[in-house]
C-alpha positions in Angstrom: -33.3 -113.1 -129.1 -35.0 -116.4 -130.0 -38.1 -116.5 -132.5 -40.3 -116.5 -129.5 -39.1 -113.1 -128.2 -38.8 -112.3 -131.8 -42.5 -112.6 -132.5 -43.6 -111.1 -129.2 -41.9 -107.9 -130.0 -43.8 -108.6 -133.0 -47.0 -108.5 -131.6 -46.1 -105.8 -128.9 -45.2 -103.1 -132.3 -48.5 -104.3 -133.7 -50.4 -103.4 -130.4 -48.8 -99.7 -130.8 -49.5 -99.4 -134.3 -53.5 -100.7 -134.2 -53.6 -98.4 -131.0 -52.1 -95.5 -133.2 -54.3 -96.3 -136.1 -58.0 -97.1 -135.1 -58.0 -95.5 -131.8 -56.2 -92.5 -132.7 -53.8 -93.3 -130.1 -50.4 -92.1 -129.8 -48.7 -94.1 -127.0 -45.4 -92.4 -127.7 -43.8 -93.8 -123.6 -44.9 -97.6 -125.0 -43.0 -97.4 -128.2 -40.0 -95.7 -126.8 -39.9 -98.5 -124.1 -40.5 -101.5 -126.7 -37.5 -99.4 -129.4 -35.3 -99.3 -126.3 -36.3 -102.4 -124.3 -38.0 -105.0 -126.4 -41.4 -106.1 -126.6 -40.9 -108.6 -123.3 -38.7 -106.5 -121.1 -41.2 -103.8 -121.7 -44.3 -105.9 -120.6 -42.9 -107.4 -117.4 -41.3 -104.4 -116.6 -45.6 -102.7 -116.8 -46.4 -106.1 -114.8 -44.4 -105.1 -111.9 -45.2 -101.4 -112.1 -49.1 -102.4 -112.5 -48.1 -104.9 -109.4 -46.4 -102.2 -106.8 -49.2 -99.9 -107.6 -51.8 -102.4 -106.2 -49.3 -103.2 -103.1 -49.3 -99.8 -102.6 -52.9 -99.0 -102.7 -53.5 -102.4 -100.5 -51.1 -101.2 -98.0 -52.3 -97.8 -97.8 
């Protein structure tokens, strides 16, 4: 992992923990994905499940 990716996942942990903290928001899926994934596999792999979703609802 090179610092880039290293930051990003960074950033991604911080996202979860201001989300847990000042929303009271307890996004257990997203930290589970970033622990298992990393912070960048985990946002392309929401990209391309945000991405069929609006395929699918322009197809339908």
């Amino acid at each position: 992992m090179d610092q880039l990716e290293k930051k990003f996942n960074e950033d991604m942990m911080k996202i979860y923990k201001t989300a847990k903290k000042e929303l009271k928001y307890n996004a257990n899926r997203f930290l589970q994905m970033i622990s298992r994934d990393g912070g960048l596999q985990t946002a392309k792999n929401l990209l391309l499940k945000r991405k069929a979703q609006k395929a699918l609802r322009f197809c339908g």
